[in-house]
FIVEXGU-283822 format. One line per 4 residues: number of its first residue (from 0); their letters; for each residue x, y, z of N, C-alpha, C, O. Coordinates in pm, 1 decimal. Each point is the difference from the previous one (the first is absolute). Example, Ala and Ser with C-alpha at 12.3 -4.5 7.8 and 13.67 -1.06 7.14 Angstrom:
0	AS	1319.0/-569.0/780.0/-89.0/119.0/0.0/90.0/120.0/0.0/103.6/-1.9/66.5 | -138.6/106.9/-138.5/82.0/119.0/6.0/-77.0/109.0/73.0/50.9/110.8/16.9 $
***
This chain:
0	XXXX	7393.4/11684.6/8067.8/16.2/-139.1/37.0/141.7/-22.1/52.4/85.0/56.3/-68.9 | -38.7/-124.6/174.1/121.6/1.1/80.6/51.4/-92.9/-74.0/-66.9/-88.7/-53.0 | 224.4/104.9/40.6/72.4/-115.0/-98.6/33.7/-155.6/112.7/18.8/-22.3/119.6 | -26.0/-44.7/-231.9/-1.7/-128.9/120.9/207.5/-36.0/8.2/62.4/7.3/-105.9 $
4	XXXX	-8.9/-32.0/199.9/91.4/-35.0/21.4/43.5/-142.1/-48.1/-74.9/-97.5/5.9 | 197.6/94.6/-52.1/52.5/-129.7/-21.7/118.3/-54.0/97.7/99.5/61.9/37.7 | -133.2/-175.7/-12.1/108.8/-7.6/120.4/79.0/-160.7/-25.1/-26.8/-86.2/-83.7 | 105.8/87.3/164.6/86.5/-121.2/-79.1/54.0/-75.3/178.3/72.8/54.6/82.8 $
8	XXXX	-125.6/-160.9/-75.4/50.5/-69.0/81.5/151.1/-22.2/21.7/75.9/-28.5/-92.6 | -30.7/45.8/242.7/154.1/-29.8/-37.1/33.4/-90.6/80.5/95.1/-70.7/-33.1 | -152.7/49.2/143.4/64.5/-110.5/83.7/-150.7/12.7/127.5/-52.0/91.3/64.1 | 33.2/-217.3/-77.7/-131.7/-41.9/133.5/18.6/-130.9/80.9/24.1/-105.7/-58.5 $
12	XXXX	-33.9/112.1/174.7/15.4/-99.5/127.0/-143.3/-50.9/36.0/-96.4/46.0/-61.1 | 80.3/-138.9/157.9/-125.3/-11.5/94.7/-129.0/106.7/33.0/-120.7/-2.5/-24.1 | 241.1/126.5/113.5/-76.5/114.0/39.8/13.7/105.3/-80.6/-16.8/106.3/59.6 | 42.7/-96.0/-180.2/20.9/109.6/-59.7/76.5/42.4/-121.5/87.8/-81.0/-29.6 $
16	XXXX	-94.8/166.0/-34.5/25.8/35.2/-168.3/129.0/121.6/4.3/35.9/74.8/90.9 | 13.7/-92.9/-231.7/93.1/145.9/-53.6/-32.5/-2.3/-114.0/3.4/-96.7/-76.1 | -50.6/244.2/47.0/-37.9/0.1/-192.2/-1.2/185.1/-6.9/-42.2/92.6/69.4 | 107.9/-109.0/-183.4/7.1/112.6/-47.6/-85.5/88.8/-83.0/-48.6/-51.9/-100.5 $
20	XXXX	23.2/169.3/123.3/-118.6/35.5/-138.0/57.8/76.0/-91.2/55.2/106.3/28.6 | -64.9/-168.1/-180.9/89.4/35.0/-85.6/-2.4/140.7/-40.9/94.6/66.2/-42.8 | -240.0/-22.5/65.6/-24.7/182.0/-9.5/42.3/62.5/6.4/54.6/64.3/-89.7 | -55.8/-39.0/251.9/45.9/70.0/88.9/145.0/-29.4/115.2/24.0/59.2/105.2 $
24	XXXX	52.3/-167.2/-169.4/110.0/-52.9/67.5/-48.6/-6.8/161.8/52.8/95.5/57.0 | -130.5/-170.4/32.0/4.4/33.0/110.5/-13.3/-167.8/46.0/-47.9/-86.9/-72.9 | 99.1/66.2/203.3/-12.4/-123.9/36.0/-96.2/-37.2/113.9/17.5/39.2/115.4 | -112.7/-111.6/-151.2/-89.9/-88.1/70.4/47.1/-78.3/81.6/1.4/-103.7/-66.4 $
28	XXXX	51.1/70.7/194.0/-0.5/-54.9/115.8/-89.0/-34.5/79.0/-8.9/67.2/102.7 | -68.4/-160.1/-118.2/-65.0/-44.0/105.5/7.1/-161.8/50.0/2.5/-97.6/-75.1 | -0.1/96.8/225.5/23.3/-72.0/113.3/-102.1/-40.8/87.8/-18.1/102.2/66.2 | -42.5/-168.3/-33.4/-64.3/-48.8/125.1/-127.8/86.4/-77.6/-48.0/-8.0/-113.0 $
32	XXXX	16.0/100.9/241.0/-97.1/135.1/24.2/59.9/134.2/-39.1/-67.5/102.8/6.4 | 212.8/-103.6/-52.9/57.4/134.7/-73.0/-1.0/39.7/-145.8/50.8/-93.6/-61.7 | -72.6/153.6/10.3/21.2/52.3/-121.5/80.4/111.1/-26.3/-44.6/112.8/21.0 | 186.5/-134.5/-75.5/51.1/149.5/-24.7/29.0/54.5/-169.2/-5.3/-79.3/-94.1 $
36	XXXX	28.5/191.5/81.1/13.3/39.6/-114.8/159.9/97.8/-49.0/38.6/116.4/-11.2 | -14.9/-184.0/3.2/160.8/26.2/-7.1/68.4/41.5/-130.5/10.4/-65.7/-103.6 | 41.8/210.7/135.7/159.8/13.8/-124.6/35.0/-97.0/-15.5/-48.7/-89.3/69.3 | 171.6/50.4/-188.2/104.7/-118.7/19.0/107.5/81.7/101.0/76.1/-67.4/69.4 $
40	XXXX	-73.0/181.7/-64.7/102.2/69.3/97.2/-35.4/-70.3/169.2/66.2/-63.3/82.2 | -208.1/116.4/-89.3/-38.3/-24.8/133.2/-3.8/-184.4/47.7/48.6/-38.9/106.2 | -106.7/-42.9/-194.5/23.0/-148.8/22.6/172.4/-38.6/5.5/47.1/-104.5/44.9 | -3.9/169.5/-78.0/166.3/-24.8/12.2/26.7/61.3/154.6/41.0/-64.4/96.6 $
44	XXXX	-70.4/184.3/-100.4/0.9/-16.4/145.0/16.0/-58.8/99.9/96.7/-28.5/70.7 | -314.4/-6.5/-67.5/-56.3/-86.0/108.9/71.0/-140.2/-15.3/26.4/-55.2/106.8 | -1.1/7.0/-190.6/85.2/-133.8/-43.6/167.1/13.9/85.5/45.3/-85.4/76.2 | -1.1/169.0/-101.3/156.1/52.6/131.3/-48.0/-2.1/126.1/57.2/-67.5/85.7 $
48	XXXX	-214.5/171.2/-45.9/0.7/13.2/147.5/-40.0/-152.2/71.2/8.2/-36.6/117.3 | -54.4/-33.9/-238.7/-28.6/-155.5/70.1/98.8/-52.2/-4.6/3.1/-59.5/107.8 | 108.9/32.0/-172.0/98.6/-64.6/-10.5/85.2/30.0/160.7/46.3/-76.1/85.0 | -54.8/219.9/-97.1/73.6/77.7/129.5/-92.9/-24.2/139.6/67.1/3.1/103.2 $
52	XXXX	-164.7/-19.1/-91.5/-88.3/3.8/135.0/39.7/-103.9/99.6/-56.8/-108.4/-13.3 | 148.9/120.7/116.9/2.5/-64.0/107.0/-80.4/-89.3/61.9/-9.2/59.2/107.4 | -59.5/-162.1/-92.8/-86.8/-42.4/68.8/-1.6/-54.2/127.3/-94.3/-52.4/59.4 | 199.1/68.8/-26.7/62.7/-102.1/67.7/-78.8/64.6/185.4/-55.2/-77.5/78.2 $
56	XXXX	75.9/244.2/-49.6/-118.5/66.7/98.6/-82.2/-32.3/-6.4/-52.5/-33.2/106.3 | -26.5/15.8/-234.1/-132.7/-63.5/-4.9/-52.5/-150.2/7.2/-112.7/-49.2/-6.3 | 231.7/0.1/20.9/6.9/-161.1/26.3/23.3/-61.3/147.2/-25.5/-116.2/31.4 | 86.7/230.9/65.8/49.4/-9.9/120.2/-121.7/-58.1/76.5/-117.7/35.9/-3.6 $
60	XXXX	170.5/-123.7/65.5/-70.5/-114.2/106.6/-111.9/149.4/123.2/45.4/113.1/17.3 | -73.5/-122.8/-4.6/-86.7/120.1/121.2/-14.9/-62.6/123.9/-81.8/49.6/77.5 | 137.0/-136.6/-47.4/21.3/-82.4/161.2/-128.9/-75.8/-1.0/-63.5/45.9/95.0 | -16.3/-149.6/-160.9/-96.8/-34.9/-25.5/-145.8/65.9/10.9/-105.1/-63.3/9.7 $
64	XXXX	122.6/236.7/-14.1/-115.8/85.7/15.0/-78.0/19.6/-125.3/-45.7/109.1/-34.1 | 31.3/-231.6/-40.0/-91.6/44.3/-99.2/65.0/-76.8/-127.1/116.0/-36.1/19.8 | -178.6/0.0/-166.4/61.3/27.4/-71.8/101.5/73.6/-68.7/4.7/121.8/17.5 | 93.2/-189.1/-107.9/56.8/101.5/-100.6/-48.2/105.8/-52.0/-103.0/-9.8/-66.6 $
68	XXXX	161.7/127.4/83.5/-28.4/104.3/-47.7/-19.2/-7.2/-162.1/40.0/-99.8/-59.9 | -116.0/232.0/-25.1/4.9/-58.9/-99.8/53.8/117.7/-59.9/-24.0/111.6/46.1 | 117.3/-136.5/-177.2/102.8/79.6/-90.5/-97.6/172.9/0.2/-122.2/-10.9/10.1 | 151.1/82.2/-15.5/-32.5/122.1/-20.8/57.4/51.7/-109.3/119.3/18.9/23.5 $
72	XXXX	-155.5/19.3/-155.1/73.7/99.7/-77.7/-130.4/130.8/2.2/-123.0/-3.1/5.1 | 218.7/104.3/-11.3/-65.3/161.6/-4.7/-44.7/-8.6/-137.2/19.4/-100.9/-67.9 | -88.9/221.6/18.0/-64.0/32.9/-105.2/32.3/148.0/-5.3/88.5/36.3/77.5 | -145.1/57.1/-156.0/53.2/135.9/0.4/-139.3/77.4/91.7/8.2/93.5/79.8 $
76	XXXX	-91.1/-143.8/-109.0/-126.6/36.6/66.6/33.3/-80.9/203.7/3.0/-117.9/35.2 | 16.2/254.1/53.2/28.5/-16.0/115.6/-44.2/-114.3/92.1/72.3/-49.3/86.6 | -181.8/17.0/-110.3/-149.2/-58.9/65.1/-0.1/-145.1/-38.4/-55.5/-81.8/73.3 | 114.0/46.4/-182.8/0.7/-109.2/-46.2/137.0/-94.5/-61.8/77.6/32.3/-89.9 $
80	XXXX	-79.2/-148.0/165.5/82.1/-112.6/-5.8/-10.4/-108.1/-41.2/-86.0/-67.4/56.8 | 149.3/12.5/-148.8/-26.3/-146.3/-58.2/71.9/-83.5/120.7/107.5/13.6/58.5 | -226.8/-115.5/-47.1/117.8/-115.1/124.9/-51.9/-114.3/-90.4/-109.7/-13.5/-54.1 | 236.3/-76.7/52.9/36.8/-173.1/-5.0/100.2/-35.8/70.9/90.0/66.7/51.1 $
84	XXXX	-121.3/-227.4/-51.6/73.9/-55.3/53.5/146.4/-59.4/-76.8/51.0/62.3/-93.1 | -7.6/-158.6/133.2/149.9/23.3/-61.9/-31.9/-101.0/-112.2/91.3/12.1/-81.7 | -189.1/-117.6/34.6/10.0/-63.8/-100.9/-92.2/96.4/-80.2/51.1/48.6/-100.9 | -164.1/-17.8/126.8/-65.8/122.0/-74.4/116.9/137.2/-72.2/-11.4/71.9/-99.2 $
88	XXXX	99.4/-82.0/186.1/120.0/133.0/-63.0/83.3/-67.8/-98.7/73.4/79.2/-59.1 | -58.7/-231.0/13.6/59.3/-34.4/-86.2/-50.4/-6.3/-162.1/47.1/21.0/-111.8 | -177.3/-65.0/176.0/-138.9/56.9/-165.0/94.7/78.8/-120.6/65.4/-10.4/-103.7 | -125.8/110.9/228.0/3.5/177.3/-86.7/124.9/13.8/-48.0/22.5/68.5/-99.7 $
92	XXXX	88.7/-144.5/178.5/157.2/50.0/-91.9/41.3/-78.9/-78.4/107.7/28.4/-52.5 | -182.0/-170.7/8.9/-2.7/-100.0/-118.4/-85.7/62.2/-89.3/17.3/-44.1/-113.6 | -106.6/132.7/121.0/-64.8/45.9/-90.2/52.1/122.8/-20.7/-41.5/20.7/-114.0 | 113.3/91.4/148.8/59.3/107.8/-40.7/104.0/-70.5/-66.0/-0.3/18.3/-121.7 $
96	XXXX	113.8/-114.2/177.0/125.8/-47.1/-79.1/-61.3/-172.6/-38.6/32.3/-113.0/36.6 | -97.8/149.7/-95.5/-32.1/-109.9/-120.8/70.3/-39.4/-101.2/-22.6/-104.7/-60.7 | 102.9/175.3/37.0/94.0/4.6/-98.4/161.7/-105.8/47.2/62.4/-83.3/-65.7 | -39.7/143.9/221.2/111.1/-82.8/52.4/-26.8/-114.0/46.0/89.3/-78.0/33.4 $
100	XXXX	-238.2/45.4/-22.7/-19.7/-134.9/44.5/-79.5/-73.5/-63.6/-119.9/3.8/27.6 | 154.4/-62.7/-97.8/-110.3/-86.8/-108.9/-48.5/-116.3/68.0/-117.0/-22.2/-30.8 | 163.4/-57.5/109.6/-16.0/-101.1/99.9/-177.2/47.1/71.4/-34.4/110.3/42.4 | -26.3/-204.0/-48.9/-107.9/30.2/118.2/21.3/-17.4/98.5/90.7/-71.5/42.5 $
104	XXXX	-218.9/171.5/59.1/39.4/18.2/154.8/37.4/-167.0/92.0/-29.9/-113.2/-37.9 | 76.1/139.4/117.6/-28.8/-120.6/71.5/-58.6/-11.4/67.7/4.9/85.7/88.2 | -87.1/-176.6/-76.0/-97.9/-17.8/107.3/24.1/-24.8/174.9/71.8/-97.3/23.0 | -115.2/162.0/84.1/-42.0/-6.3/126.0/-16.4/-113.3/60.9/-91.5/-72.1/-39.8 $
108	XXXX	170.8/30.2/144.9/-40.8/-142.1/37.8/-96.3/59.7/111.7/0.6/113.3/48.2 | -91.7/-232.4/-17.9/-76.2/8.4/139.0/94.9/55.2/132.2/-9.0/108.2/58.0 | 65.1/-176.0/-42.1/149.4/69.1/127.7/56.2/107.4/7.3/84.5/16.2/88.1 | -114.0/81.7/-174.0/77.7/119.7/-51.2/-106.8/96.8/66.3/45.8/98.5/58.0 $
112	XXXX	-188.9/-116.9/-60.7/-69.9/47.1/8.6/-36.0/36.8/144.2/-30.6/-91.9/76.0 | 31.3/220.5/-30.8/-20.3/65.5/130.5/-153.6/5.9/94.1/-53.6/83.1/73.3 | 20.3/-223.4/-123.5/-135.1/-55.5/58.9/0.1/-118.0/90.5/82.0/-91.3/-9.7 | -191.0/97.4/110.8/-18.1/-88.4/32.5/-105.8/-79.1/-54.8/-107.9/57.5/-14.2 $
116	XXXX	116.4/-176.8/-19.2/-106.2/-92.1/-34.7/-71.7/-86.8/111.4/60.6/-77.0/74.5 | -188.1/97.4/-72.5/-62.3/-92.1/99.0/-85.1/-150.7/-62.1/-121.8/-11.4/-13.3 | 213.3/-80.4/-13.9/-94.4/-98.7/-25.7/-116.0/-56.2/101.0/22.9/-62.0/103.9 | -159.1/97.8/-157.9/-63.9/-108.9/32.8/-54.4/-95.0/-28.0/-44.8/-73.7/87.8 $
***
């Protein structure tokens, strides 16, 4: 019979959770449509490479050929890339540093937003 895991909530937003499983020390990350399973080595990490990720290429105007590009982070597996956008990339690093920000997210105004709206 497989042992059942105990896991301990640590910090959850809108789109997504951080919880730890007390077992096996490993961290539950999940976001949107992602799920990761993380060292505390490795979530310390990914928590720096977000802190560190430039967005600003990925924010660059494209001479009105299209939408904003959308954030790219690599994975270790070649083939595959997590993409968000730049309020979607703030989620995931309130929920890795949960700890430095006790404040909830702030919310998105309509204007911020890289849409057009068509009233009819």
């Amino acid at each position: 019979m497989e042992k059942q895991h105990r896991s301990k909530l640590l910090a959850q937003s809108k789109n997504g959770t951080l919880a730890i499983s007390g077992d096996c020390r490993t961290y539950h990350l999940g976001f949107g449509q992602f799920y990761l399973e993380l060292t505390l080595a490795e979530l310390q990490r990914f928590g720096v490479f977000l802190e560190e990720l430039d967005v600003r290429p990925w924010e660059a105007d494209l001479g009105g050929q299209g939408p904003k590009r959308r954030i790219s982070i690599p994975t270790q597996q070649e083939n595959l890339w997590l993409t968000l956008d730049r309020a979607e990339l703030e989620e995931p690093k309130a929920l890795i540093f949960y700890r430095k920000c006790r404040q909830p997210l702030s919310l998105i105004k309509a204007r911020d937003l890289d849409y057009e709206f068509n009233r009819n």
